[in-house]
N, C-alpha and C positions, 0 to 999 in steps of 0.2 A: 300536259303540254303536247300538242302535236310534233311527229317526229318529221325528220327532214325526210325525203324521199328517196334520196341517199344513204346508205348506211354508216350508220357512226363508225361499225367496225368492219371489214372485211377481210375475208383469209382465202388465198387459192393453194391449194394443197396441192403442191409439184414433186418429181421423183426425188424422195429422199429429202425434202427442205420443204417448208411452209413458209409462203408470204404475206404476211398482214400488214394491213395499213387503215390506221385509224385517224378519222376526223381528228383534229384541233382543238374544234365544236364541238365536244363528246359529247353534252348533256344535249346540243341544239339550243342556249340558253343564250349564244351570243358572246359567252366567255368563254376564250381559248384553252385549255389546258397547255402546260409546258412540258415540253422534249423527256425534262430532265425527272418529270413525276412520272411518265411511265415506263414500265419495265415488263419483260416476260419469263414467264415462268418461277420457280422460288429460288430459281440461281440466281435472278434479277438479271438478266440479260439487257444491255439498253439497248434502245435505238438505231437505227443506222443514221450516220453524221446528218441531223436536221437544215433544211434549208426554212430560214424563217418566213421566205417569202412562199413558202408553200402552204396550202391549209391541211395536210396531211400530214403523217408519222409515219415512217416504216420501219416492221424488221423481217430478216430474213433470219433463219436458224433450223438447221438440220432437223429429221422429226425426232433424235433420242437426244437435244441437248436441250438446254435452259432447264433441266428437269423435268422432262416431259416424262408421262409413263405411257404405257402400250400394254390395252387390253386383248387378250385374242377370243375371239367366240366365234362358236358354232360359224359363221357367216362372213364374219369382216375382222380385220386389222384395226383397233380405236388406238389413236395416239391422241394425248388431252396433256393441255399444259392451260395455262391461262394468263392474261393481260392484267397487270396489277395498275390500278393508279393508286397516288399518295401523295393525296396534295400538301405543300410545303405547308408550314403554318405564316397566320397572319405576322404583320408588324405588331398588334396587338394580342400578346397571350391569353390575353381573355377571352377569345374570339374565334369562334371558325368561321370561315367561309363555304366550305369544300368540306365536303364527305369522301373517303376513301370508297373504292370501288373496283368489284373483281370481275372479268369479264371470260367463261369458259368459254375455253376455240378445242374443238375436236377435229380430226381426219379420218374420214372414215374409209377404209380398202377392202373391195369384195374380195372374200378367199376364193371362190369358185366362181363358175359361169359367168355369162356374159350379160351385162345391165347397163342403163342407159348411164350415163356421166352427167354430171351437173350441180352447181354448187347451190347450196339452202341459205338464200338470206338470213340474217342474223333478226331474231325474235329478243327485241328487248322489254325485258324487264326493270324492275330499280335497280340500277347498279350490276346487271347478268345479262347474259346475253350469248347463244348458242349456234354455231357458226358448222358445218360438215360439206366436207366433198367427196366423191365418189369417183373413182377409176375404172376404165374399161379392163378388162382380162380378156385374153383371147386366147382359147386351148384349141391344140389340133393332135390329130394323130394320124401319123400317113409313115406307108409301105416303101422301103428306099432300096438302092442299088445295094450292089455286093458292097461296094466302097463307103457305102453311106455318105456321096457326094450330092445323090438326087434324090426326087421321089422316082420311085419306079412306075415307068410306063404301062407295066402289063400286070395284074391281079392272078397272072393264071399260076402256079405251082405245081408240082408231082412230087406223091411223098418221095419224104428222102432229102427233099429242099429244104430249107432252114427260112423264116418269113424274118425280114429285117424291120421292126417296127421304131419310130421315132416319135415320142412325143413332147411337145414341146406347150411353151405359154410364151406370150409376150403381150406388152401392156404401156398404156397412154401414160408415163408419170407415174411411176410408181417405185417404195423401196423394191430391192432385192430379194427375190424370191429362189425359194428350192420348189420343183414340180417331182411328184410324185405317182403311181399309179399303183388306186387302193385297189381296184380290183380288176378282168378282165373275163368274158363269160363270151364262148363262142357255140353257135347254135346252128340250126338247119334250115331256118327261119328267120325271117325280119324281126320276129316276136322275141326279145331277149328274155320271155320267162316264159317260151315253151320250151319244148320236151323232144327230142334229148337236147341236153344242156351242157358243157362243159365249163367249169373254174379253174381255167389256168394260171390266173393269179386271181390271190382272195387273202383275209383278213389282214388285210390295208397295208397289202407291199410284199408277201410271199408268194414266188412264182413256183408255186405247186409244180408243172409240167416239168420243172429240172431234178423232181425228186424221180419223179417214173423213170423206168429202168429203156437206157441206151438211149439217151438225148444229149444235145447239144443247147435245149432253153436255158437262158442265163442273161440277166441283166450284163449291160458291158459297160467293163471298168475301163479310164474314168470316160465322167462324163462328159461331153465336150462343154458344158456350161450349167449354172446349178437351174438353169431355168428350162432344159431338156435330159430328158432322161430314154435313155434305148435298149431294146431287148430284144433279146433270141427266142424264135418260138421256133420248135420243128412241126412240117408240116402234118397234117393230120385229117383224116376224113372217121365220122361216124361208122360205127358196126352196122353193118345192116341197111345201109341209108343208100338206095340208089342214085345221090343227085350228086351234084360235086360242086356246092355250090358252101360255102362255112358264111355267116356273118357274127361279127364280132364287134363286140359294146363294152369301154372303160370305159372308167370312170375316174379323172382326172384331178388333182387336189393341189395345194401350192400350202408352203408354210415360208415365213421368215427363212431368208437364207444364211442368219445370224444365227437360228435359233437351230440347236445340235441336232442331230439323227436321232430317233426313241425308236421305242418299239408300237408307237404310233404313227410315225412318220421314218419310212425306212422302205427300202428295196432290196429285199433278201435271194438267195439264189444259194440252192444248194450243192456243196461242192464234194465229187466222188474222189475226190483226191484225200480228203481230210472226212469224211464222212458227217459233216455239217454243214448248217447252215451258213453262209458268210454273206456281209449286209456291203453295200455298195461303200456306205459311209457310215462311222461308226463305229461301238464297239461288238463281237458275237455276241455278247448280251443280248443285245434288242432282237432279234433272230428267234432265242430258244423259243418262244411261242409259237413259230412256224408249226411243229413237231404237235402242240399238244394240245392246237385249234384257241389259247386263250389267250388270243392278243386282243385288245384293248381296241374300241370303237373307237376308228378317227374322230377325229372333232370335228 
């Protein structure tokens, strides 16, 4: 049977909640399905109050309710629940009319960088049918005032200054996120894999520069919001390097801001008062690996 050119199902995936709203006409067959046979997820979530004179269904629902799970990978945020129908039975027990049918709805959220947005028509199959959208991120990292009110006007320093760094994420429709910074590598060169090279913060969230002797680098407690994270570097020029020019390359990452502090996802900073590491958030567990280079590859 040819499909309508309309989609029987559709989902727009908004900050924290998905909207679906499906056809009447699910099969395209001319006979309507009823309000009360669809539900989502395996909590059975219904409907939102149906208007009959609509040929549509909607529901709206958080992306961690009706039983939804949340996968994390390499790449993206997958939240997957699915659209049940269950058709009542005939008048006559001997009979069906209506086949039951599951329909999988995903959301898809990029973990990093910046990708185009746009949602994937739903590809049906018998009774399935696969539905994802996609969200803009957008990371930045910029140089601020003593007050960290602004961005600073002037890039110039003399050692001795302290560099106020601010990095931040913000994003089209999207859960809550924590921003983190895995690494940070400053050079003498545009090229962030010439030579000399320095790692002032590395294995995905230790800011090495606070362990060297007579510094002020330190992450700063708290954060004004889990979706910006700031840090202290002291300033610093190359041995030997006639130029007075540093460029500097992080590398920016986001996790769930549900999901706790690890020693994958953490901001450490080592403290001369206490003779350890201490994590922004979190417990000094996730830290010890600072010390002995085997913290665990971000995801």
């Amino acid at each position: 049977r040819a499909l309508s050119p309309r989609p029987a199902v559709a989902v727009r995936c908004q900050e924290g909640q998905l909207a679906l709203t499906v056809r009447r006409d699910l099969f395209g067959t001319g006979r309507p399905v009823r309000a009360a046979e669809l539900s989502l997820g395996t909590a059975s979530c219904p409907p939102l109050a149906p208007n009959p004179a609509q040929a549509f269904v909607t529901f709206v629902a958080a992306l961690h309710e009706c039983g939804s799970t949340l996968q994390v990978t390499p790449d993206s945020l997958i939240y997957r629940t699915t659209l049940f129908y269950k058709p009542t039975r005939s008048g006559n027990p001997l009979i069906v009319r209506a086949t039951p049918a599951e329909v999988p709805i995903e959301c898809h959220y990029p973990r990093r960088s910046n990708v185009s947005s746009g949602a994937v028509q739903p590809t049906w199959a018998p009774f399935r049918s696969t539905v994802a959208a996609e969200e803009r991120l957008r990371f930045s990292l910029r140089l601020m005032d003593d007050d960290w009110s602004r961005e600073r006007l002037s890039n110039g320093f003399q050692l001795g200054d302290s560099l106020r760094f601010q990095a931040d994420v913000t994003s089209e429709g999207h859960v809550p996120l924590r921003l983190f910074v895995d690494r940070c590598v400053a050079t003498a060169s545009p090229d962030r894999s010439s030579s000399p090279r320095y790692a002032f913060i590395d294995l995905g969230g230790c800011l090495l520069d606070s362990r060297a002797e007579d510094t002020a680098s330190a992450f700063v407690s708290p954060r004004p919001r889990p979706e910006s994270l700031r840090f202290l570097l002291d300033a610093f020029k190359f041995a030997g390097d006639a130029g007075n020019l540093l460029y500097i390359s992080c590398h920016l990452r986001v996790s769930p801001a549900g999901e706790a502090p690890n020693s994958r996802n953490k901001a450490c900073s080592f403290s001369r008062a206490s003779g350890l590491w201490a994590p922004l958030e979190g417990t000094a567990a996730i830290c010890s690996c600072c010390d002995t280079g085997s913290c665990p590859s971000p995801r």
